[in-house]
C-alpha positions in Angstrom: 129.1 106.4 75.7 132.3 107.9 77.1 134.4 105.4 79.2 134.5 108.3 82.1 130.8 108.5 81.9 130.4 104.9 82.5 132.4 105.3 86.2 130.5 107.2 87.1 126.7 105.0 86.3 128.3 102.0 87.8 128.6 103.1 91.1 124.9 104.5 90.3 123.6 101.4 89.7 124.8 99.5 92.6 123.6 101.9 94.7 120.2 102.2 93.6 119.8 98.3 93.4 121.2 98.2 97.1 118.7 101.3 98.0 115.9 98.9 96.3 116.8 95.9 98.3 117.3 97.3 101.2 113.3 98.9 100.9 112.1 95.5 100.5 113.3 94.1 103.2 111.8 97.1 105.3 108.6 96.6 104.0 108.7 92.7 104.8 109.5 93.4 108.6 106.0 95.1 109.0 103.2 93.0 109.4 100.5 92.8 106.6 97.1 94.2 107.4 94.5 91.5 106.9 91.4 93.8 107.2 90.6 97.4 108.1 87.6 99.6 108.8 87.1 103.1 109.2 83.6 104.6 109.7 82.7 108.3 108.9 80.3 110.1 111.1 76.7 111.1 110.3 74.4 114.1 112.0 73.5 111.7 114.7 75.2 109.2 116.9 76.6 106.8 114.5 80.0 105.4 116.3 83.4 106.9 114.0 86.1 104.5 114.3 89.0 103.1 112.4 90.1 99.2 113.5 93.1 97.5 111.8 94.1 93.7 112.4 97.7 92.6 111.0 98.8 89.2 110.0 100.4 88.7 112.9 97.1 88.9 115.1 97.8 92.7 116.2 94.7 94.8 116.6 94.4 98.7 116.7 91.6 100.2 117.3 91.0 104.1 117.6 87.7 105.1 118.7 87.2 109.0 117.6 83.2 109.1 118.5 79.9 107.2 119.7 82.6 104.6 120.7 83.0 103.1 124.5 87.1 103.2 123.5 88.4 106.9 123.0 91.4 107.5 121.4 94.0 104.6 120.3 93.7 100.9 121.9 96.5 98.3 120.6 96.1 94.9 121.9 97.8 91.4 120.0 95.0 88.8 119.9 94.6 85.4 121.5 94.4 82.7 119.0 90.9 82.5 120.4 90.0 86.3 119.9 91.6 86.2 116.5 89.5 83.7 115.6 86.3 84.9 116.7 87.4 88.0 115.0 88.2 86.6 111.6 85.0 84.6 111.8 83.0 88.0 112.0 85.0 89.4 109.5 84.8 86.3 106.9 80.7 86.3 107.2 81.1 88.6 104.3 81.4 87.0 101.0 84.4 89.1 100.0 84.5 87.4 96.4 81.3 88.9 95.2 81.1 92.3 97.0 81.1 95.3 94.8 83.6 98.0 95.4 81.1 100.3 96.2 77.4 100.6 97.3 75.1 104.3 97.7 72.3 104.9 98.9 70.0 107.9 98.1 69.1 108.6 101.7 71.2 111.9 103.1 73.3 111.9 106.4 74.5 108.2 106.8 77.8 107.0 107.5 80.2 105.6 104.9 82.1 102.5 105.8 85.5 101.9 104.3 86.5 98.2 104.4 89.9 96.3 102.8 89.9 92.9 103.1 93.2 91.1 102.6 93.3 87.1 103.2 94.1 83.5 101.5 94.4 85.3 98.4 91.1 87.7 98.3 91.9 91.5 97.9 88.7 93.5 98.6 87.7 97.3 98.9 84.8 98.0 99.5 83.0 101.4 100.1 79.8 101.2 101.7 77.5 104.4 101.7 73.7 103.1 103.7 72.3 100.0 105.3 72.7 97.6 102.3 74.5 95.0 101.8 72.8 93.5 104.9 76.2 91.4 105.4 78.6 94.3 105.3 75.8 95.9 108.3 75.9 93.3 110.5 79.4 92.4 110.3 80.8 96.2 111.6 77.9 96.1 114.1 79.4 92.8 115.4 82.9 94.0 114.9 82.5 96.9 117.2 80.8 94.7 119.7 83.2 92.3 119.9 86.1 94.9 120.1 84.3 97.0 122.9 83.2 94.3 125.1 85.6 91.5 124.5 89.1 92.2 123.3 89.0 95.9 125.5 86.5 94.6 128.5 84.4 98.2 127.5 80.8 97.5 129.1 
């Protein structure tokens, strides 16, 4: 290689390593989402939503139909609401879901959930009523969101 060519990579380099570094510590400003869920909509009134709670106890929530909350709610958790929250959340046995479950019934909602906590990396796709824990949990979820983190009676 050319000793010209080489003033010019060097300043190249440290450029892109600074460009890298700099990225990083963007990304580690912005909390980590510890769980999310977004619900698709069916021929009936199934509620379409999509919830996101951060490490750092922030909860969005954007209603889109069948939902008492329209539109996009933000709200940071009490330690107490958190909680609660990650209680509903963890009644799931993220370790052993599949990624994805279908059923052959027609018109049902699918349920997109990423689970991200202690460790445990989950996404799971959920097309029907089964499992029963994956059910239960979004009905509680959107319960507890509703009627006690927004007060939506």
């Amino acid at each position: 290689m050319h000793k010209s060519s080489l003033l010019y990579l060097v300043p190249l380099l440290f450029f892109t390593l600074l460009s890298c570094k700099s990225n990083k510590n963007m990304s580690s400003e912005s909390p980590e989402i510890i769980f999310s869920l977004n619900t698709t909509s069916c021929m009936g009134e199934c509620p379409v939503y999509e919830l996101s709670l951060y490490g750092d106890k922030k909860l969005v929530f954007e209603g889109k139909e069948h939902t008492a909350l329209e539109g996009i709610h933000k709200k940071e958790l009490t330690d107490e609401q958190f909680e609660k929250l990650m209680g509903i959340i963890e009644m799931a046995n993220w370790v052993d879901l599949k990624p994805t479950y279908r059923s052959n019934m027609t018109d049902l909602p699918t349920q997109n959930f990423i689970y991200n906590r202690n460790g445990v990396n989950a996404n799971v796709s959920k097309y029907g009523s089964e499992p029963k824990e994956l059910r239960e949990m979004s009905d509680l979820i959107l319960t507890f969101v509703e009627e006690e983190v927004f007060e939506q009676k």
